[in-house]
C-alpha positions as CSV (number, residue, x, y, z in Angstrom):
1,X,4.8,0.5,36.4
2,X,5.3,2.4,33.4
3,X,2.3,2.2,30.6
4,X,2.9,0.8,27.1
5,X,2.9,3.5,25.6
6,X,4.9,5.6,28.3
7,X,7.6,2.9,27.7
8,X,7.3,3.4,23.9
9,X,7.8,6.9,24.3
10,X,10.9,5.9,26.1
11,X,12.2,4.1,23.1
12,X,11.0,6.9,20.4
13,X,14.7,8.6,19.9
14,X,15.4,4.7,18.8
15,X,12.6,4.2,16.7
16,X,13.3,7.9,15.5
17,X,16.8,6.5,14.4
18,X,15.9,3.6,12.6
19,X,13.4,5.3,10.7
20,X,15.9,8.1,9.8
21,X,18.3,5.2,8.7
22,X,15.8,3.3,6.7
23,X,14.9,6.8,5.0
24,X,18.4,7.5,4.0
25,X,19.1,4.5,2.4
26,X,15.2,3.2,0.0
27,X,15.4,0.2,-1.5
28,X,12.6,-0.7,-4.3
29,X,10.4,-3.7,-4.4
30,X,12.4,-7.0,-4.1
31,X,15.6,-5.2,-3.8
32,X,15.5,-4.4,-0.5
33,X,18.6,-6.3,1.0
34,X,20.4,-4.0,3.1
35,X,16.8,-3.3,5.1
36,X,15.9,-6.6,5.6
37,X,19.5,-7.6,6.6
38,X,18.7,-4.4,9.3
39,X,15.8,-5.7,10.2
40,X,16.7,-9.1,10.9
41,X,19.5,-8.1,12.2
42,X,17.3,-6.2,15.3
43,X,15.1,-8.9,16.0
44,X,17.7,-11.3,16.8
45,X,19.1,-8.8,18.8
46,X,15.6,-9.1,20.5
47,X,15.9,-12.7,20.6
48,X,13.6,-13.5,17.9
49,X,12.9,-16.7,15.6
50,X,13.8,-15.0,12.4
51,X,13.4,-16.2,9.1
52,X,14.9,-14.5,5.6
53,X,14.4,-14.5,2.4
54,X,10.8,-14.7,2.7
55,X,8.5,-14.0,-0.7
56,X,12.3,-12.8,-2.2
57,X,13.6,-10.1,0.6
58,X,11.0,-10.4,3.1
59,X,11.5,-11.1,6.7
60,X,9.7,-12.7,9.7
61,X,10.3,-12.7,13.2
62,X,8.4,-14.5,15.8
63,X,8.2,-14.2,20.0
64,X,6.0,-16.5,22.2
65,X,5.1,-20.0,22.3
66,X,1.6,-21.6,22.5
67,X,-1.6,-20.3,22.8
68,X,-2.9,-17.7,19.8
69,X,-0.5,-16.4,16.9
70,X,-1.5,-12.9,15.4
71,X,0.9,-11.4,13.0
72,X,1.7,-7.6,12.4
73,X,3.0,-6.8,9.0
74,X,4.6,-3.3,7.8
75,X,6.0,-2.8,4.5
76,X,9.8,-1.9,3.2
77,X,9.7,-0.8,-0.5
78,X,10.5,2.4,-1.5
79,X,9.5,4.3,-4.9
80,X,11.2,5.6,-7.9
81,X,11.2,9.6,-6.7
82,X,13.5,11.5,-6.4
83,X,13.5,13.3,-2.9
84,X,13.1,17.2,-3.0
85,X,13.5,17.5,0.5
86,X,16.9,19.4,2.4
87,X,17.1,17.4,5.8
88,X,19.9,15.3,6.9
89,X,18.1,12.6,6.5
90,X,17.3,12.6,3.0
91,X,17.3,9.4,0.4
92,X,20.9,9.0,-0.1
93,X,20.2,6.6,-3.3
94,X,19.5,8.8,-6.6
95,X,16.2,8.4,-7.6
96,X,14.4,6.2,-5.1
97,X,13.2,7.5,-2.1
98,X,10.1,6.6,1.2
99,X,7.6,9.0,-0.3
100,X,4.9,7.0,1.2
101,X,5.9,5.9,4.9
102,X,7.1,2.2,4.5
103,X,10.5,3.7,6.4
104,X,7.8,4.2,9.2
105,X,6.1,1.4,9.2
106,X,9.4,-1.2,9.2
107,X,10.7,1.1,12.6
108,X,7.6,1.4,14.0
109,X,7.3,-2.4,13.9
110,X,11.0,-2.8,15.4
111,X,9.8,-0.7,18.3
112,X,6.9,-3.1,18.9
113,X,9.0,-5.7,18.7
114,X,11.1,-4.2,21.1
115,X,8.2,-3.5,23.2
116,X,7.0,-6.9,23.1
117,X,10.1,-9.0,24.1
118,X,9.6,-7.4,27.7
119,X,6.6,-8.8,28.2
120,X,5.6,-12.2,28.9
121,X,3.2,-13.6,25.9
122,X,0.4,-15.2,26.5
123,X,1.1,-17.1,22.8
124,X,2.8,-15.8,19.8
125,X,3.2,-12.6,17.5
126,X,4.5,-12.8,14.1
127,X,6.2,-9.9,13.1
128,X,5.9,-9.9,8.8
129,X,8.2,-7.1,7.0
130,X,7.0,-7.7,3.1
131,X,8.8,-6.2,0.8
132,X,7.1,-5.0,-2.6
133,X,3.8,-3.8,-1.5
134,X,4.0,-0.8,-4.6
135,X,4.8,-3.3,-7.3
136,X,5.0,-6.8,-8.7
137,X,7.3,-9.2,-10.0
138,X,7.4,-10.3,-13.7
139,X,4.7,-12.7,-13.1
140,X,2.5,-10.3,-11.8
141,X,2.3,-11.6,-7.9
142,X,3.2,-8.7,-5.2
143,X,5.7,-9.0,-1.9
144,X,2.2,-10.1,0.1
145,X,1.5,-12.7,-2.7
146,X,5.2,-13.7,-2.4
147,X,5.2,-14.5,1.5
148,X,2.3,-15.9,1.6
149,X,3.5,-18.6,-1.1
150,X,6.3,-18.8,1.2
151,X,4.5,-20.1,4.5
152,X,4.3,-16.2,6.2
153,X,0.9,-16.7,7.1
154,X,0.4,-20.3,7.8
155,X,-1.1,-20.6,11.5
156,X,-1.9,-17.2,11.5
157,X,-5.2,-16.4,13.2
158,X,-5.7,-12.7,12.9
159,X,-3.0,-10.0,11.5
160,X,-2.8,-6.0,12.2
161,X,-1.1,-3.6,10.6
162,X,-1.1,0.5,10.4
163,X,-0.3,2.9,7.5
164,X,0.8,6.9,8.4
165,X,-1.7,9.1,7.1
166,X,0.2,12.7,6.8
167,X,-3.4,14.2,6.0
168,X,-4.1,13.8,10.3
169,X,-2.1,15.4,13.1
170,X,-0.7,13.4,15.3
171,X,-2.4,11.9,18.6
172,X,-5.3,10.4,16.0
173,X,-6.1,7.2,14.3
174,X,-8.6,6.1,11.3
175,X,-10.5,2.9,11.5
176,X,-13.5,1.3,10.5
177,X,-15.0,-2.0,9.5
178,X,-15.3,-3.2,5.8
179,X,-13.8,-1.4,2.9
180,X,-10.3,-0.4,3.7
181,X,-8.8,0.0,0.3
182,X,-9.9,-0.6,-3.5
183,X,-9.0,-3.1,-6.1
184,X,-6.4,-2.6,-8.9
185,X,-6.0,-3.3,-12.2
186,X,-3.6,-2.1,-14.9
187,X,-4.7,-1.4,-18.5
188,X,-2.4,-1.2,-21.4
189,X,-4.1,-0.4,-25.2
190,X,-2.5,0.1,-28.5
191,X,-5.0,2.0,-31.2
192,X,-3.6,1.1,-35.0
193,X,-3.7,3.6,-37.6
194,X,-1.7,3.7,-40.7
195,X,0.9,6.5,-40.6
196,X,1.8,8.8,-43.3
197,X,2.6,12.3,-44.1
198,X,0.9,15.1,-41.9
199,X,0.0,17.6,-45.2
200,X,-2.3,14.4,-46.3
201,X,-4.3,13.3,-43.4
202,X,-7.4,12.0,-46.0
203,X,-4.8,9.6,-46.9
204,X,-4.1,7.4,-43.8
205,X,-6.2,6.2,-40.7
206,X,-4.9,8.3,-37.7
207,X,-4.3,7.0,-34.7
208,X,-4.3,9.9,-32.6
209,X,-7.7,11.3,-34.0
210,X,-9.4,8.0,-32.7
211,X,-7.5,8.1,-29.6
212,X,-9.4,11.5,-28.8
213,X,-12.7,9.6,-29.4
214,X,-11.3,6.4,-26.9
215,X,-10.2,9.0,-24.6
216,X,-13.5,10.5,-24.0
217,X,-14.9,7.2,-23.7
218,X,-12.8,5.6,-21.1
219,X,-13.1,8.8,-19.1
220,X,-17.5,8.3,-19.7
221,X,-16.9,4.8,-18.0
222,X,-17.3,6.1,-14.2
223,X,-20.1,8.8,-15.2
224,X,-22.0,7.3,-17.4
225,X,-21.3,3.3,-17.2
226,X,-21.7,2.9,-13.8
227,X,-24.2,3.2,-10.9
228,X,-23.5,6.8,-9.4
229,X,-22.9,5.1,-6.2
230,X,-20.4,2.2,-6.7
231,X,-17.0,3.6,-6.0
232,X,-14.6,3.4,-8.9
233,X,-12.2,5.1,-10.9
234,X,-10.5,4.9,-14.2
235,X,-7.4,7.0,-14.8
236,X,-5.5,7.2,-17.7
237,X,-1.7,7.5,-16.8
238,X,0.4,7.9,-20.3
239,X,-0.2,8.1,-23.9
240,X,2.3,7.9,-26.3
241,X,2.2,8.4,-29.5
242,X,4.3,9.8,-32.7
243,X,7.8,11.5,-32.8
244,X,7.6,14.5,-36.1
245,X,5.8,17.2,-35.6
246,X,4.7,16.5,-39.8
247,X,4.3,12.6,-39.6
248,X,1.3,11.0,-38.5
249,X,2.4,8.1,-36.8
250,X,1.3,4.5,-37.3
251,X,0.4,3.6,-33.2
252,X,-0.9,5.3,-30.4
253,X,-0.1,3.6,-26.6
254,X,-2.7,4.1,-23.4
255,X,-2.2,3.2,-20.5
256,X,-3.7,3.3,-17.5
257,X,-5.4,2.5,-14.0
258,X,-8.7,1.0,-12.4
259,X,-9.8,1.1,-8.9
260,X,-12.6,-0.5,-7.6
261,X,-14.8,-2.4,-4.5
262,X,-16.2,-5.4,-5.8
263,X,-15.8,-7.7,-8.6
264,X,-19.1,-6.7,-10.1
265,X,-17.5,-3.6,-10.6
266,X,-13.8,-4.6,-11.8
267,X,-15.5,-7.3,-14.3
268,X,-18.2,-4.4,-15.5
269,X,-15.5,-1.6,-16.1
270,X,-13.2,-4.1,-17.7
271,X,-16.3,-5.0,-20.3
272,X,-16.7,-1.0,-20.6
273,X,-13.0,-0.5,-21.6
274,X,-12.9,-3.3,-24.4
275,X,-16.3,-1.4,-25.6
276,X,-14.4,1.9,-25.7
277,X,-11.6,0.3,-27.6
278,X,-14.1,-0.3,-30.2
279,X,-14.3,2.5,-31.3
280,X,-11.0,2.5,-32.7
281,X,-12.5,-0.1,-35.3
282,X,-15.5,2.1,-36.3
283,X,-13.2,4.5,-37.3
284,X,-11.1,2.3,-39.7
285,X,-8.5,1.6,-37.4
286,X,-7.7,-1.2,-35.1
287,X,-6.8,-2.1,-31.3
288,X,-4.7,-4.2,-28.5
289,X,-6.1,-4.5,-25.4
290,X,-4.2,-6.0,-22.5
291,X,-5.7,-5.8,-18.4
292,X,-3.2,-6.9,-15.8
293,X,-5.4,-8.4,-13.1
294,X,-3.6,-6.8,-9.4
295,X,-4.7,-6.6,-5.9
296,X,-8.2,-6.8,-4.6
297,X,-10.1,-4.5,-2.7
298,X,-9.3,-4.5,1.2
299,X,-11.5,-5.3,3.7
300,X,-11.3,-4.6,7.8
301,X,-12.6,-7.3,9.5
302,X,-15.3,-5.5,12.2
303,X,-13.9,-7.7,15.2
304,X,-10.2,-7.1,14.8
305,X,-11.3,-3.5,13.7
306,X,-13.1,-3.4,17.2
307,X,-10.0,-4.7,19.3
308,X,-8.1,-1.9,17.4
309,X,-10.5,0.7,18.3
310,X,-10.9,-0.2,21.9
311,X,-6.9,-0.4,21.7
312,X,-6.8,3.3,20.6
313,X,-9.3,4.8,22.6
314,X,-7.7,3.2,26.1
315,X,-4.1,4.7,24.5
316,X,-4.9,7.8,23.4
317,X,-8.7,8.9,24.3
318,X,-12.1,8.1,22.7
319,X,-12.0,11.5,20.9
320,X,-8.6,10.5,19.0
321,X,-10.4,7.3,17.4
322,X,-12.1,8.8,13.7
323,X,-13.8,6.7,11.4
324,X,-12.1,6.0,8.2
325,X,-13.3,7.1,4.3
326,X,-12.7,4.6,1.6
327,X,-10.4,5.4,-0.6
328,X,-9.5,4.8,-4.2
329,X,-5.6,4.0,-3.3
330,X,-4.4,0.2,-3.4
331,X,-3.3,-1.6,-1.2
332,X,-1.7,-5.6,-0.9
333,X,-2.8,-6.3,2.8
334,X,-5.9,-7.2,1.2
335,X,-4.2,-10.6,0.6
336,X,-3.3,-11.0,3.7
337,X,-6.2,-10.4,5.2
338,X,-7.9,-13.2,3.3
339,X,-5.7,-15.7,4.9
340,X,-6.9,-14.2,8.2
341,X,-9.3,-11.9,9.9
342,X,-7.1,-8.6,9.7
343,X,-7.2,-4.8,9.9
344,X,-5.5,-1.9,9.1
345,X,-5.7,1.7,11.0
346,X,-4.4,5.3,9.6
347,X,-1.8,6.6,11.8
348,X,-1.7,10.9,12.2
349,X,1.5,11.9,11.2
350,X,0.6,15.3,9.6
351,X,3.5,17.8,9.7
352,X,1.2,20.8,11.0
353,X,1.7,23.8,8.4
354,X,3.1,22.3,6.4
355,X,1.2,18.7,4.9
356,X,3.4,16.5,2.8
357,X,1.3,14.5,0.0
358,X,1.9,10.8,-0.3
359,X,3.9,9.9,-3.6
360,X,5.7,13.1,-3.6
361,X,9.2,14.4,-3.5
362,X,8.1,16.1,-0.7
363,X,6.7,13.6,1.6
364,X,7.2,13.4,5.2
365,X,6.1,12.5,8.2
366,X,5.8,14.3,12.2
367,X,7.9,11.8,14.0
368,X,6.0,12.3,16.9
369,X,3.4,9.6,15.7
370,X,6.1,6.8,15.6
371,X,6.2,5.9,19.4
372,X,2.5,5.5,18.9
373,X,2.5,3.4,16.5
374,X,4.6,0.7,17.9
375,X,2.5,1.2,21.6
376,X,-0.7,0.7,19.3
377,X,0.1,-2.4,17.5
378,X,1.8,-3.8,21.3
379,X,-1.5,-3.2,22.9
380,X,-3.4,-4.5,19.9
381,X,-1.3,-7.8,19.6
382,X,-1.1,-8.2,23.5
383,X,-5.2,-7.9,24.1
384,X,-5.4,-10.4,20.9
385,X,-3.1,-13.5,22.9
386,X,-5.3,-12.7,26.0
387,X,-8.7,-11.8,24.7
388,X,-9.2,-13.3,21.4
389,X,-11.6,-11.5,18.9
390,X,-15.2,-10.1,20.1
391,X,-14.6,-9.1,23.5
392,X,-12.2,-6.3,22.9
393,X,-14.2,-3.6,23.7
């Protein structure tokens, strides 16, 4: 009897496809209507329980009855890039584009639904596609705060799910227990000057001047705010100010980013920015200061991280199965995996020679990584129903 992952293989030029189809056509966060009409289109086909219009354009699907229920969640949001790259393929909608693997992820977890409607469940698998996991709505909430308003993880006693990494080749995973991803915040300052004539500088209260002095100091927060060894970052992203070359303008706009691991951390670096704002009132000026609270930091839960290791190392060998550096990038399966034990694993899907970098116009992926994928989260969701947590390995 064929493997899992043999029989995933089998079904790659179809997971292929719908990738490639999902590619051509991005949608952005909360406008994704043509892929989750796809999407729920498929699981029916696969004689799912499907349910639309979850958290806006989300969709779930569901297989089993009884027993345990362990979701797997991918996400279907594209970003506002244009796509440099020439393959037939490429984003057919100006200006949007899958520069970060969310095409991947929705196909991937069609193929394990595929895989899994062959098999006789010992319980259930929820199969989440959220929409919006790179932005919010006009309240602030994100696709996973959305569906999880809207029921998507009531009953729900453990969830997976994978992100491609096209930093490793293909044939190996990254996963490990605790941090997965960091917090995020967004910052937006204003520093007030009074404007006036360029030629006479001693004559108004620049804004631009002090926003060299804030500058500096936001960028001291990390270096010389904070412990050397708690993770953080704080980047500034735009700055806009003035429109004459001869006119010293009246307001200077900053905005920018904050990562971090723990709430010590975000609360400490948000005290550290109003401090460096400050300064903009020592030099005669004045400030606005707005934080936009976002996602927390993501956490693997060990257990579910150790069914997914002992998952990957049966599938695809012991050496294939890395241990996973923390990084600074965000990430909304954090909520989720508050409502239930969870973890996510990095997917290899390096293009060798020639690596793509996440959030470019460039990015893409080695397809060969998309039949493992669905095999993985299969096997992971399969030993779940019939294990539980803790005796994975």
């Amino acid at each position: 009897m064929p493997t899992i992952l043999e029989r995933s293989q089998a079904i790659g030029p179809q997971i292929v496809a719908w990738r490639r189809d999902f590619h051509q056509h991005p949608e952005l966060g909360f406008m994704e209507t043509r892929t989750a009409g796809r999407v729920a289109q498929v699981l029916q086909s696969l004689g799912c329980q499907v349910r639309r219009g979850v958290g806006g354009t989300g969709v779930l699907g569901e297989l089993g009855s009884g027993g345990r229920l362990v979701a797997l969640r991918a996400d279907m949001d594209a970003l506002p890039i244009q796509e440099a790259n020439v393959v037939p393929y490429a984003s057919q909608n100006p200006g949007v584009m899958h520069a970060c693997g969310h095409d991947a992820h929705t196909a991937m977890l069609l193929g394990t639904a595929q895989l899994l409607s062959r098999e006789t469940l010992p319980g259930r698998v929820r199969f989440i596609f959220q929409p919006a996991e790179e932005v919010a709505d006009e309240e602030g909430l994100s696709g996973a705060q959305r569906m999880i308003q809207n029921g998507a993880m009531q009953e729900v006693e453990a969830i997976i799910a994978l992100h491609v990494d096209a930093s490793q080749p293909v044939g190996n995973i990254e996963v490990d227990d605790g941090p997965n991803s960091a917090g995020v915040d967004t910052f937006y300052a204003t520093i007030i000057g009074r404007g006036g004539h360029g030629a006479a500088p001693h004559k108004v209260i620049d804004p631009i001047y002090i926003a060299g002095h804030v500058i500096l100091a936001l960028h001291g927060i990390v270096s010389r705010r904070l412990h050397p060894a708690e993770p953080a970052v704080v980047s500034i992203g735009s700055i806009r100010g003035g429109d004459a070359s001869n006119v010293i303008p009246e307001r200077v706009k900053i905005s920018g980013t904050i990562r971090f691991m723990s709430q010590a951390v975000q609360e400490k670096i948000h005290q550290e920015i109003e401090r460096a704002l400050q300064i903009a009132t020592a030099l005669g000026g004045n400030y606005e200061l707005k934080i936009e609270l976002g996602n927390p930091p993501s956490f693997n839960n060990p257990q579910v991280a150790d069914l997914i290791r002992a998952t990957a190392q049966n599938l695809l060998g012991k050496e294939h199965v890395l241990v996973s550096k923390p990084e600074m990038g965000a990430e909304d399966f954090g909520l989720l995996a508050i409502q239930a034990p969870g973890a996510m694993f990095y997917l290899g899907a390096r293009i060798e020679g020639d690596e793509r970098r996440h959030h470019s116009p460039r990015f893409d992926i080695d397809e060969g990584c998309l039949p493992l994928g669905s095999a993985l989260l299969a096997e992971s969701a399969l030993r779940y129903l019939t294990d539980g947590l803790g005796e994975a390995s």
